[in-house]
N, C-alpha and C positions, 0 to 999 in steps of 0.2 A: 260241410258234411251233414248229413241226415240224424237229427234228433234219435240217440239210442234209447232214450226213453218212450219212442211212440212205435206202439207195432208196426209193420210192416204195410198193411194196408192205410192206414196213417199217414208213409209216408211214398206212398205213392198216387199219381194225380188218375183220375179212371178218366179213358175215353167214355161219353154221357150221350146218347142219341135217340133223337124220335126226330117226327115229321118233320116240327119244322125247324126246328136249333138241332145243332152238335156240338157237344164241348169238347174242346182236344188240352191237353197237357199244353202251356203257352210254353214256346219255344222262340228262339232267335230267329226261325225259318218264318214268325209270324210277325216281324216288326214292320214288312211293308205293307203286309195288310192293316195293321193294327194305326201304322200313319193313315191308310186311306179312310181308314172308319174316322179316324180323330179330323178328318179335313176340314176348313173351316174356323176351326178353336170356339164353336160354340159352345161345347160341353164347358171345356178348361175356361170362357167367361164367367161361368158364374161362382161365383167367390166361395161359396159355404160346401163347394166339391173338393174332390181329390184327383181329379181328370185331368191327365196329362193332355199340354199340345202336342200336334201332331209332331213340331221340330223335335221334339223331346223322346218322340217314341222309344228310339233305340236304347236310349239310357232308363228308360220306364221298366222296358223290359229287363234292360240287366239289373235294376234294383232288386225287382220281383224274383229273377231265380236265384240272385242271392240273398233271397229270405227263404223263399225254398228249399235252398241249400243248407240254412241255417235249421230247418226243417218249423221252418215259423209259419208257414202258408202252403196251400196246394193252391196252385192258381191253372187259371181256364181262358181259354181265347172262344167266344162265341160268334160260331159260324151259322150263316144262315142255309135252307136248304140245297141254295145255288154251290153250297162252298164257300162263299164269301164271309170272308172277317168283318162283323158289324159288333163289336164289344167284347168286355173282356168279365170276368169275375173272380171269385176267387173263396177258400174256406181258409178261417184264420181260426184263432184262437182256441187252438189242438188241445183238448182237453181227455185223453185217450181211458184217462181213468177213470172219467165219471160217465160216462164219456157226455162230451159237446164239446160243438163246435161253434164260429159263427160263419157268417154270410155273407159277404159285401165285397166295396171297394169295385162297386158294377155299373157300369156306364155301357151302353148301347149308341148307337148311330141314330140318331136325329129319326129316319125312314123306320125302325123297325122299333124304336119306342110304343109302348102299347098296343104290341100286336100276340102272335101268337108265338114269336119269338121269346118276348121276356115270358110270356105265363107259360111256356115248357119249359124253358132254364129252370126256373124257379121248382118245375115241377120234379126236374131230373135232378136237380140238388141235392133235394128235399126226402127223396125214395132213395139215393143215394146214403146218405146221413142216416136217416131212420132204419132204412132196411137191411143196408149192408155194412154200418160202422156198426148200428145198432145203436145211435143217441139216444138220451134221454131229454136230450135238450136240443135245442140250435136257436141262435143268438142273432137276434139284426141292430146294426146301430146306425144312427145317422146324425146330421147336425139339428138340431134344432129350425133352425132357417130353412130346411130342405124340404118344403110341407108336400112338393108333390113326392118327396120318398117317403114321406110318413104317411100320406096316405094309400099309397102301390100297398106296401110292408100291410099296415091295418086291413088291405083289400084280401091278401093272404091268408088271411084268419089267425094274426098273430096276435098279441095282448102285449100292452105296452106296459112294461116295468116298472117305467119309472122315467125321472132324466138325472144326470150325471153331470153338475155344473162346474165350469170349468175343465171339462176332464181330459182334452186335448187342444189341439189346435188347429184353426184352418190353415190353407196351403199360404193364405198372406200371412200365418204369422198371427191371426186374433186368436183369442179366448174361444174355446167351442164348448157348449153344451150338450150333451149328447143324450139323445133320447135314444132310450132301449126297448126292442122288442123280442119278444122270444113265441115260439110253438116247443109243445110239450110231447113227449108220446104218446099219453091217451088223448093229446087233441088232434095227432100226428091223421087219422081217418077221416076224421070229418073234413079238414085242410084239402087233404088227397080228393075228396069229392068233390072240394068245390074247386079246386084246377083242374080239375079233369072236365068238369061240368063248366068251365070259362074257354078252356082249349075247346072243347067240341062247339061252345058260341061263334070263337074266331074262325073256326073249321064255316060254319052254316054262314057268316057272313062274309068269309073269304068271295071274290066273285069265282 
């Protein structure tokens, strides 16, 4: 059942669209896409992730809307322009009364890593959160070991916290350290300029 402490907008997931991503509410109707994006088990090799294999999908997804349900998460299946399920995301840690949220638990397909994919997610999130929850915050965290998420996150124009030792666990079971990144509201503008002004890069060197 849905968190009765989180407004209504809180606990609903928003369809998110531009050019070249669309985020849609993840649903059961998305676990063969979400296997074919996971094809391979490259993402789920590397240890300091949270990325399911692909054999696993259907159980991935049913965790995720029973934390939905729990109203602990709004989670997102990211399509690419074609339609196509290439990754997944998600906003956690509902904070409705200060408000903030966070960001994460996002894995893409191998093909559309570092394109103009991830930098309009990021952007539709982002305008999202700011402009229509109204945050004052929003939250990125990662492993420690994850240095190409920690520099994506830093590429963002977010400011790194701090790190969290010990403060969860990887999917083997180790000790995880987790480094924190947040954007603020009055940095919330300048952020917004320079994904827009990254997107319009990928737009001019698309062929």
């Amino acid at each position: 059942m849905a968190n009765p402490s989180l407004p209504a907008a809180w606990q609903q997931v928003p369809v998110l669209s531009g050019r070249h991503a669309r985020l849609e509410p993840m649903s059961r109707d998305h676990v063969d896409g979400l296997r074919a994006a996971l094809a391979g088990d490259a993402l789920a090799a590397l240890w300091f992730t949270q990325v399911p294999k692909a054999a696993d999908a259907e159980a991935y997804v049913e965790a995720v809307l029973a934390a939905q349900a729990d109203g602990r998460v709004l989670p997102f299946v990211v399509c690419d322009s074609a339609g196509r399920v290439v990754g997944s995301t998600r906003y956690y840690g509902l904070e409705a009364d200060v408000p903030k949220l966070s960001i994460g638990y996002t894995w893409y397909a191998p093909e559309v890593q570092r394109t103009g994919v991830n930098t309009e997610t990021k952007l539709l999130l982002l305008t999202y959160a700011f402009e229509t929850l109204g945050c004052i915050s929003v939250v990125f965290e990662t492993s420690w070991f994850n240095q190409r998420s920690r520099t994506a996150i830093a590429r963002l124009g977010a400011k790194q916290d701090g790190v969290l030792r010990n403060h969860k666990r990887h999917a083997d079971g180790s000790p995880r350290d987790t480094v924190v990144f947040s954007i603020i509201d009055s940095e919330w503008p300048a952020v917004k300029r320079n994904l827009q002004a990254r997107l319009a890069q990928h737009e001019q060197d698309s062929p």
